[in-house]
N, C-alpha and C positions, 0 to 999 in steps of 0.2 A: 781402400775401404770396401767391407762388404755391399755386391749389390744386391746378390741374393737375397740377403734379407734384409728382405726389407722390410780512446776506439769509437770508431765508429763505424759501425757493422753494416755497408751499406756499400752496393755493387756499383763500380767505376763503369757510365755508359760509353766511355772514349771509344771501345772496340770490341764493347762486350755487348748482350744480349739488349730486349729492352730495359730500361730504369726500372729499379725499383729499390725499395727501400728496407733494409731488413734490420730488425732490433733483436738483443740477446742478453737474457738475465738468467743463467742457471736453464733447468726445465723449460721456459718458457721463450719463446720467438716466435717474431711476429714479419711476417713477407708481405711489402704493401705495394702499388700503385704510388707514384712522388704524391699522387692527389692525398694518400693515406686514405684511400678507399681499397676496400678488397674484394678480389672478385672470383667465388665459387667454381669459375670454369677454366682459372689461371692456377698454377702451383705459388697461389700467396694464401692468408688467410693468418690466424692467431692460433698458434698451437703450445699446449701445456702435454709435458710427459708423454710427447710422442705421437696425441692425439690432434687434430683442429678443431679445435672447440666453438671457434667462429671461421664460418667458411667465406659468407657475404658482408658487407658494412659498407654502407654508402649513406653519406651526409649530401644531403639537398637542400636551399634555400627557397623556398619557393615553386619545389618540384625541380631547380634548376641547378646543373653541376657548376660552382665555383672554376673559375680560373686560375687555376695555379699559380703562384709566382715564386717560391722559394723554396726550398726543404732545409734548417737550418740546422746542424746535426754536430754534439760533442762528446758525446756519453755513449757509449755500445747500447743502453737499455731506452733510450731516450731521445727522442728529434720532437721540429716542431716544424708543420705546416702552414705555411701561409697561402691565403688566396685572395682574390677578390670577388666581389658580386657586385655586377656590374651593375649600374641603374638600370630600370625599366618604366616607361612613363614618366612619371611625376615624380621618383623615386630618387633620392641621392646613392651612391654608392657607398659600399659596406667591405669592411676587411675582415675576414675569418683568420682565426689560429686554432690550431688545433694542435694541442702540446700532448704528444703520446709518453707514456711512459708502462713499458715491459717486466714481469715479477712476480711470477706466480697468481697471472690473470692479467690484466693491463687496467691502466686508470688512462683517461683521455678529457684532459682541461679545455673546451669548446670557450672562447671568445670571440664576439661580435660587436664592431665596433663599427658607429652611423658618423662615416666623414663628412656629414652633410649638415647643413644648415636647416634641414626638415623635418620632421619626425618620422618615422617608419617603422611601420608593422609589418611582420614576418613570421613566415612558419617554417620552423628546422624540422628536419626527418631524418632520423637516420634508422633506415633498413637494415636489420639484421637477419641472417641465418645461419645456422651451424648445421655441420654434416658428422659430425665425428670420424671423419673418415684416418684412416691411420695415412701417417705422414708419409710412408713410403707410396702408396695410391696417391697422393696430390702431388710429389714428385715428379711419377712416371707416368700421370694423367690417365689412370687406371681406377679411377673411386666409385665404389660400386655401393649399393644401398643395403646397412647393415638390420633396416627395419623403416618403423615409423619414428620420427621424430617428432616427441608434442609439446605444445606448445603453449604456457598457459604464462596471461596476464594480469598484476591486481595494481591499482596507483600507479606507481611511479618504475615497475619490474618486471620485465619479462624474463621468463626461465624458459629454457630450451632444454629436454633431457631424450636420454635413448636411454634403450634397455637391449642389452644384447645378448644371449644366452642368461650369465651369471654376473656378468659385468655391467655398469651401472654407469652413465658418465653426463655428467648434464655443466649449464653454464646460465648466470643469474647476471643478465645485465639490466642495471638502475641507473636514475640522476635525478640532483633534483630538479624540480619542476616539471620531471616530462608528464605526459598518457603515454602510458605502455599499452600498445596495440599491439595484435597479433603478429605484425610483419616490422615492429620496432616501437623505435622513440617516436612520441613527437612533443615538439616545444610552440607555443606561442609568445612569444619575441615582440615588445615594444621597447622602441630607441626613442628616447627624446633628441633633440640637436644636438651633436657631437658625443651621445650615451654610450654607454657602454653596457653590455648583458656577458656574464660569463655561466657557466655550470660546468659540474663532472660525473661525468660516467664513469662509472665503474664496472670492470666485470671480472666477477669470481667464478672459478671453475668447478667442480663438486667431481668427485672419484668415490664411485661405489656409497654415494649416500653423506661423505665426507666434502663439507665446505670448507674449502681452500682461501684462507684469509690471504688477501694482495702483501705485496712489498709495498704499495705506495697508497695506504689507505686515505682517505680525504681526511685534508684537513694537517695532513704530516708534510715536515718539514724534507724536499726531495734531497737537499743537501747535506742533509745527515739521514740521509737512510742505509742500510747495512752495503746496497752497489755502489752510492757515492762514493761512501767512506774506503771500500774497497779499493777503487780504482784510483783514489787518490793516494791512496797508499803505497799502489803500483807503481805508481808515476813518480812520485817522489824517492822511490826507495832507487827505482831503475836507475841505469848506467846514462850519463848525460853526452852528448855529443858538443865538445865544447868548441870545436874549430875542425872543417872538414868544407877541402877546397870543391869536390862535386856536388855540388845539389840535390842533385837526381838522389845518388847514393844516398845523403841525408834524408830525402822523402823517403826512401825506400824504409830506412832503418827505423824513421817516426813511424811508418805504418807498421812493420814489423812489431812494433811494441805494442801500438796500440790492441792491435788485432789479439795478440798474446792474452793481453790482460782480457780482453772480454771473451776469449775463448774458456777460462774458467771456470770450473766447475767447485762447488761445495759440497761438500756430503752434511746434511745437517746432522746425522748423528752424532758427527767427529768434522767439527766445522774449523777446530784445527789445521787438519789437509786440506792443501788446494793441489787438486788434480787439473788437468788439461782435457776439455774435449777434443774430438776429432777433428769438427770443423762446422761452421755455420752457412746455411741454415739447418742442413739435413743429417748433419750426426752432432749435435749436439748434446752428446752422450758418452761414456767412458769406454776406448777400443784399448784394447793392450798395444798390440804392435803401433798406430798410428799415437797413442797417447805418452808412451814409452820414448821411441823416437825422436819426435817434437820436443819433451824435454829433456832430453841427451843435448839435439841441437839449441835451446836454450840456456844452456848451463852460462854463459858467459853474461847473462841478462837476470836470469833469478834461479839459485838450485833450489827453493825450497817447492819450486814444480815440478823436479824430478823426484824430491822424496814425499812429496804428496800423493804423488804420482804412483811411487811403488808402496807407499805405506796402503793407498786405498787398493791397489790389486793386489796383495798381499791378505786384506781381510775377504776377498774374495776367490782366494786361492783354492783350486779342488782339492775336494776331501773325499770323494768316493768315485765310484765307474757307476756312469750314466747314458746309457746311448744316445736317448732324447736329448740333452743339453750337449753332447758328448764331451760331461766333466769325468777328470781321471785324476786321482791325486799325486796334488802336486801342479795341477797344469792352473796355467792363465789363464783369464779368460778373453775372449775375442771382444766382445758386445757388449754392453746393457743396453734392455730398451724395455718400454712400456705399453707401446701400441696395443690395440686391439690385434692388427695383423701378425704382428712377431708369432712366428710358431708355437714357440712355448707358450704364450699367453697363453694357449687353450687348456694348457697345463697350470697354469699360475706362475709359470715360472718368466723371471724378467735376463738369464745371463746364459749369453751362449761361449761355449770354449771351443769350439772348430775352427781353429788355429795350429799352425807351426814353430811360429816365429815367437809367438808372445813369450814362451815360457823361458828359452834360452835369453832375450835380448833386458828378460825381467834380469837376470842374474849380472848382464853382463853391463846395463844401468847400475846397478849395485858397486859394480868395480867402478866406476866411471864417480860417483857419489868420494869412494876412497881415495881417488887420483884429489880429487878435486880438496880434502879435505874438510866435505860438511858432515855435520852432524857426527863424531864418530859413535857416540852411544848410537844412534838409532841408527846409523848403517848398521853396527852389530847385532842390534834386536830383529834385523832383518836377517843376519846369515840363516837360520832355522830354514826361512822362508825360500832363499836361495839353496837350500840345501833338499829340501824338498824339489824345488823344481830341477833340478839335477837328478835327483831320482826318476822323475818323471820320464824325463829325457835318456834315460838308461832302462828303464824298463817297460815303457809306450810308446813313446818316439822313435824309436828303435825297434820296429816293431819285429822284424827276423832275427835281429841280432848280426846284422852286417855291419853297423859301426855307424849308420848313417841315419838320422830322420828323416822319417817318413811319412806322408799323411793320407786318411782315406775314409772318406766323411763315416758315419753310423748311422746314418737318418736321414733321409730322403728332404726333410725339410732344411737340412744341412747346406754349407758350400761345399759345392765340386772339390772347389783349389780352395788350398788352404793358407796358401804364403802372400804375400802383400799383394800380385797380380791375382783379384780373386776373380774376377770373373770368369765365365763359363769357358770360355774359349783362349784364356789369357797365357797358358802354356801349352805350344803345340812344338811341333817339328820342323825342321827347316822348309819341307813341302810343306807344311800348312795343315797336317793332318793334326789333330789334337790327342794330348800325352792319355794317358790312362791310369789311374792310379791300381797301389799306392805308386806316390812319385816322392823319390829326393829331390828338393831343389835344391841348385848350388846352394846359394846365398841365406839359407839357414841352415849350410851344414857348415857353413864361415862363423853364424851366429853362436853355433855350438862348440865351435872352437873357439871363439874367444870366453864363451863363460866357463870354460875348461881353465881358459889361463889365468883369467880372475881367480876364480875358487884355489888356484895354484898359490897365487899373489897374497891371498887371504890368508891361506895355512901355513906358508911361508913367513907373514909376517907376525904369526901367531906363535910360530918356532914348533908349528908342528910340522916336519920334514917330513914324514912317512905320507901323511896326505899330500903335503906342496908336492913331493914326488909324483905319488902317484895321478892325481891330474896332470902335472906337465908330460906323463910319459901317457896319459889318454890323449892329449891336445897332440903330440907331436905323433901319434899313432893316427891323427883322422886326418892330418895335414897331408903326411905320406897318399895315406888309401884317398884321399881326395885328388891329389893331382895326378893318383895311378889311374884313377876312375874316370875323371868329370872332364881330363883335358882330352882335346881333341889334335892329335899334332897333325895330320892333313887338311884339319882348316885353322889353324893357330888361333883358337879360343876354347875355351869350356863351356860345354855343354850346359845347359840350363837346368839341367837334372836329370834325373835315371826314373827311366817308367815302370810298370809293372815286373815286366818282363826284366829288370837291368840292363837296357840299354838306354846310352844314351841322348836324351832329346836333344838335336844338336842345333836347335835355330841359334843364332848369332843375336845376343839379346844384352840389355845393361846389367842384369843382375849380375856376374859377373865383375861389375865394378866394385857392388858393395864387397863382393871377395876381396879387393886388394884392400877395402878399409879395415878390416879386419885382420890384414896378415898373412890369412889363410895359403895365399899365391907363393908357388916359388921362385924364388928370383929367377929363373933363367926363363918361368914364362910370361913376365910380370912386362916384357919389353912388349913380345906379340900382345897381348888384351890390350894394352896403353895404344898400340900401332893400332887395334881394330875398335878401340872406345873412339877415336877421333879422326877414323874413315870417314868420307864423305858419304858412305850409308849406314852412317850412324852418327855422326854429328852434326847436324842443321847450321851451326850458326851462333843459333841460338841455346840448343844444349843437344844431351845425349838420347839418341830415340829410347826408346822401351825395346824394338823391335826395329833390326838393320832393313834398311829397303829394299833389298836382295830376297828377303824369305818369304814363301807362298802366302805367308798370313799377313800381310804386310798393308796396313790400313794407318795413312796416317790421321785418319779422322775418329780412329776405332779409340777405345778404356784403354787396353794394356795393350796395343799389337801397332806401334808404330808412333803413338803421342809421346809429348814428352812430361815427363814427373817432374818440379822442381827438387822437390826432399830426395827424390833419385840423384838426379844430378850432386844435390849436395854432398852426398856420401861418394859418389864415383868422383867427384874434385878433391877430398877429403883423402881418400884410396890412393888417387895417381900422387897427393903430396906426400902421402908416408912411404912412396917407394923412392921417392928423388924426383917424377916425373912434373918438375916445378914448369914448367912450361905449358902443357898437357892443362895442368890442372888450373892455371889461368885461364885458357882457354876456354875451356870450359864456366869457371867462373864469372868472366865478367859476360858470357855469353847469357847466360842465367838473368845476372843482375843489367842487363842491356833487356833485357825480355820485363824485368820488373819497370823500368823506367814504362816501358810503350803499354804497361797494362795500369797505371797512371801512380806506381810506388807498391800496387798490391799482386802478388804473384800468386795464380789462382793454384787450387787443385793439380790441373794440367793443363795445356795445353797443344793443340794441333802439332803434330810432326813434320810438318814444310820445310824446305828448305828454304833459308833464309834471301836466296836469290831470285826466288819465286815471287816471295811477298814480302816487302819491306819492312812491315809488321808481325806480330806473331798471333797467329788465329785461334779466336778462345775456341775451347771443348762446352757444347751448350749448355751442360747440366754439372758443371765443375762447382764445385764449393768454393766460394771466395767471401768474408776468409776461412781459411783453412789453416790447422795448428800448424803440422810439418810445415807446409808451405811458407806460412809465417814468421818459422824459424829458420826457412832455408836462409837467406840473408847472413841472417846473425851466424850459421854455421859457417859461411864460405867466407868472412872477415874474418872467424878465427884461422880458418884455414890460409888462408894470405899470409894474417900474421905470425902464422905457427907458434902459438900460445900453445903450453903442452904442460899442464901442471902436474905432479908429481907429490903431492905434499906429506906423504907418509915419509919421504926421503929431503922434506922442505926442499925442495928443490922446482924452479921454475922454468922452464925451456921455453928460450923466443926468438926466432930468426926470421925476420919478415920477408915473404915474397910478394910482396904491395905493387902491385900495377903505378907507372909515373903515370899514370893517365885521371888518377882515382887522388895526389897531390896529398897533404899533407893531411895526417890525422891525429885528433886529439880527443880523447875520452874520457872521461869525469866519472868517480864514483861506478867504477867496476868491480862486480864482486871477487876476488882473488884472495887465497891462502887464508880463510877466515875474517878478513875484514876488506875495504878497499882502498882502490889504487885507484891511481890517475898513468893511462898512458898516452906517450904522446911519442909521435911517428915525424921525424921530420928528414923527408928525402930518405936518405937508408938508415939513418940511424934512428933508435927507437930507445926508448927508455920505460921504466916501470917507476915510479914514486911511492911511497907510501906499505911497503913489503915491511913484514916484524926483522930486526935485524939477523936473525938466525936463519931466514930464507935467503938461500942463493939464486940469484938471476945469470944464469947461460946463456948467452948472446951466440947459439949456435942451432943447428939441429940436429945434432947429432944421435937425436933419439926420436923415432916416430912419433907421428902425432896423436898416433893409438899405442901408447908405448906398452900401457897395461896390457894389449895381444898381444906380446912376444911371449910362447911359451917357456923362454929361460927365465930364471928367477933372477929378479929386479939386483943386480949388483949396485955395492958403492960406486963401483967406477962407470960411467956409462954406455950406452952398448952403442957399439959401432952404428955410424948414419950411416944414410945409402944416398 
């Protein structure tokens, strides 16, 4: 995910940073303190559309902080805190809750209840401030003063607004019964003997003059509200784990889902689509390459977030050449964001496209949707959209006409690097020196060969041969000029990509793994990458570095340059099983899913590059997204991968040959989505079984076809292609 520019949703403190509590409904999350106080000079606070609209919130009894005792939390949008207030004097003690709930502004249900046999008078305060500060400043703890903030109170409301050039962004917190003073609420509070006091705050957000009505207005019923009903629909619809002898793995897979469902995103114009964000708390917003991804590796869980997913990038697909956004038609887009600080705001504009990867892996999501059998009308109302970005990709992506994508930002406010390792330093040299563009990287000129052999697959089965041809003789033309180029035979791996100059960056890095998931690799050097993905300086233990510990850039505390990705990993396990490397790609696997158990079932972002003999734990990355969409879906990716589930459905045909670790014991799964409806599978010791298939699907108890079958540039025969 870009730095540049810059369920229940809530961080495991087992070995991770301090506690804290995060909620996520659409637009809006909220980062607390367990107390559910928040605090201006920490990266927590209440943020709508990218802004913090509340920076401070501190509830007091008495001038006095409550004692925490609980955080009880089941909803991604929603927890409840409990505390005590201890006696003081002659005073009985008091329980506070405080029931938050996140949604286009937050609503917050204050109860206080007098466990004592006395009466008791009390005065609540809760302190507010807002900063507007844009989310990537609270982040990177960089929040600078965009003016004055004023501040005006009447009854029961205090409003908070800025004015910033032309931009307008204010927030209206009320309840009943408070005084609204300058610097917050305040309540006077009588308990009779065992009484009870409740009220709600509410706070609305306002954009450019525009009040922003809540999701959870007073007085509404929380369990029929549009997240309720949403995520119970998740839940219910989802794949059920009906019998599964490791536990761990079972947490793993409940979080995995969880996280999914409240990673979600709505577009309310077209509330139809459900897209995927990036990940929570800090890109909770639509990325092509990281939103793309995430649902490819979910496909086994829900496709209708893969095709939410390309239907909403698709209506925001380039339509002209723009240097400032650097939109070019036909290209993905990288970003949306709202902040004040996003570049283009100063422009008005909310979507950046400086990217590589999006445009290709849009298309090659699209074949993945065909394999799969969903939707066929609407994968076809997408070919256009795929065919556009094909052009793209032929006439900008390409930018000399050497056969190869290329990138090399347009705008200074742009990223350097443009392929998934973006940060400033994330592609260098085996010394350490940093690449220069324009650069190829490998691993989207893999991506570009498999949406070569999709759009092949498509025309083929369209019965237009003149196109199927001629894409499978583009695909089989970059394959060549790829392993004449990118391989390195004096160090037995491929270069990480071609610099300005065409030569090759040669550090020793994982992207190269996503090569073998796509195909791209020729067999004869598909043995050397597999020998150098699973060197001891390059695989931990735990999983695959980014960056072999051998190369001058080699930081295993660094973003890209020695940590490890889970969603990397997924796709390099994914890689080593469609070449035969079934061993390799366990390895890896349950190294991964051994790294989710010790991070307490949720697998962040990234984390640290250690080796595993080092620290018997795997050590977080301090500012890692958890949860996070890919990451989310690594899991679910690397069970399919195990079981070598390979669906084919243009050809009804189902391929499954499990390579299940005995260590991971018997599995049983309920209500899987497959071949247009569901199945129940169930694993027991080697043999496995599928239930519930239309009788004109066939089930291959074999692998004799990759597990990315769609990237073999030959056209999909009846009979099946040779396994490896």
């Amino acid at each position: 995910m870009s730095e540049a520019l810059g369920t229940i949703v809530e961080t495991e403190p087992a070995v991770h940073a301090a506690a804290t509590v995060t909620l996520v409904e659409g637009p809006t999350f909220c980062v607390s303190a367990t107390s559910g106080d928040m605090d201006a000079g920490s990266p927590q606070g209440l943020f709508f559309r990218d802004t913090r609209i509340i920076s401070g919130w501190r509830l007091r009894v008495d001038g006095r902080l409550p004692y925490q005792l609980t955080v009880l939390s089941r909803d991604p949008y929603s927890t409840t805190f409990v505390a005590r207030v201890p006696p003081r004097g002659s005073q009985t003690e008091l329980l506070l809750e405080r029931r938050r709930y996140v949604g286009e502004g937050m609503r917050e249900d204050l109860h206080l209840r007098n466990l004592g046999n006395r009466p008791v008078s009390a005065t609540l305060s809760l302190q507010v401030e807002a900063d507007f500060a844009d989310l990537f400043e609270v982040k990177e703890s960089r929040v600078r003063s965009r003016g004055a903030v004023t501040s005006r109170h009447e009854g029961s409301a205090l409003s908070l607004d800025l004015r910033s050039g032309q931009a307008h962004r204010g927030v209206r917190v009320e309840a009943g019964g408070a005084e609204a003073r300058q610097d917050g609420l305040y309540f006077q509070v009588r308990l009779e003997p065992r009484g009870e006091w409740r009220t709600t705050v509410l706070v609305e957000p306002s954009v450019d003059g525009q009040q922003i009505t809540g999701t959870f207005p007073v007085g509404s019923e929380v369990g029929e509200s549009p997240p309720a009903l949403r995520m119970r629909a998740w839940r219910e619809a989802a794949p059920r784990i009906a019998e599964i002898e490791d536990p761990e793995l079972h947490r793993t897979l409940r979080r995995s889902l969880e996280d999914l469902g409240a990673l979600r995103i709505f577009d309310p114009q077209h509330p139809e689509n459900v897209a995927v964000a990036a990940g929570a708390p800090w890109f909770m917003a639509l990325f092509g390459r990281d939103s793309l991804l995430s649902s490819y590796m979910a496909l086994p869980l829900d496709q209708n977030l893969a095709l939410g997913t390309l239907q909403t990038l698709a209506r925001a697909q380039g339509t002209k050449t723009d240097p400032r956004t650097e939109e070019e038609p036909g290209r993905i887009l990288h970003e949306t964001r709202f902040g004040l600080d996003f570049p283009l705001a100063r422009g008005g504009g909310s979507v950046y496209y400086g990217t590589a990867d999006a445009t290709p892996l849009f298309v090659v999501m699209l074949g993945e949707l065909r394999r799969w059998g969903i939707a066929p009308e609407a994968v076809d109302a997408l070919l256009p959209n795929a065919d556009r970005a094909l052009e793209w990709i032929v006439k900008y992506g390409d930018r000399d006409g050497d056969g190869f994508v290329e990138y090399q930002r347009k705008t200074d406010d742009g990223l350097l690097n443009q392929g998934w390792k973006d940060s400033f330093d994330g592609v260098n040299f085996a010394d350490g020196r940093l690449a220069e563009p324009p650069i190829a990287l490998c691993e989207v000129q893999a991506y570009v060969y498999a949406a070569y052999v999709v759009r092949s697959h498509f025309a083929h089965e369209a019965g237009d041969m003149q196109a199927a041809n001629h894409w499978a003789e583009r695909a089989a033309a970059l394959k060549q000029a790829f392993n004449d180029r990118f391989w390195l035979p004096d160090r037995g791996w491929f270069a990480i990509g071609l610099d300005r100059d065409k030569r090759p960056i040669d550090a020793l890095t994982s992207n190269m793994g996503q090569c073998l998931w796509t195909g791209i690799v020729d067999d004869d050097k598909a043995v050397q990458v597999a020998e150098r993905l699973l060197s001891p300086e390059m695989f931990t233990g735990w999983g695959v570095r980014t960056l072999a510990s051998t190369m001058g850039a080699y930081n295993p505390m660094s973003y890209h340059n020695g940590s490890i990705w889970p969603h990397d990993n997924a796709l390099v396990a994914t890689g080593l099983m469609r070449y035969g490397f079934v061993e390799q790609a366990q390895r890896v696997a349950t190294g991964i899913l051994d790294a989710a158990e010790a991070f307490g079932g949720r697998l962040p972002e990234l984390f640290c590059g250690f080796d595993r003999t080092e620290y018997d734990t795997p050590l977080p990355f301090p500012t890692s997204c958890s949860p996070q969409a890919w990451a989310a879906a690594t899991p679910v990716q690397l069970i399919r991968a195990l079981l070598r589930i390979d669906p084919w459905m243009s050809h009804r045909q189902v391929w499954v040959c499990p390579a299940w670790p005995q260590r991971y014991g018997d599995l049983h799964i309920h209500n899987l989505p497959l071949a247009g409806g569901r199945v129940d599978l169930r694993l027991d010791g080697e043999t496995i079984r599928l239930d519930g298939l239309d009788d004109d699907v066939e089930v291959i108890y074999q692998a004799r076809r990759p597990l990315t079958a769609a990237f073999s540039h030959q056209q999909p025969p009846d009979a099946a292609e040779p396994g490896r």
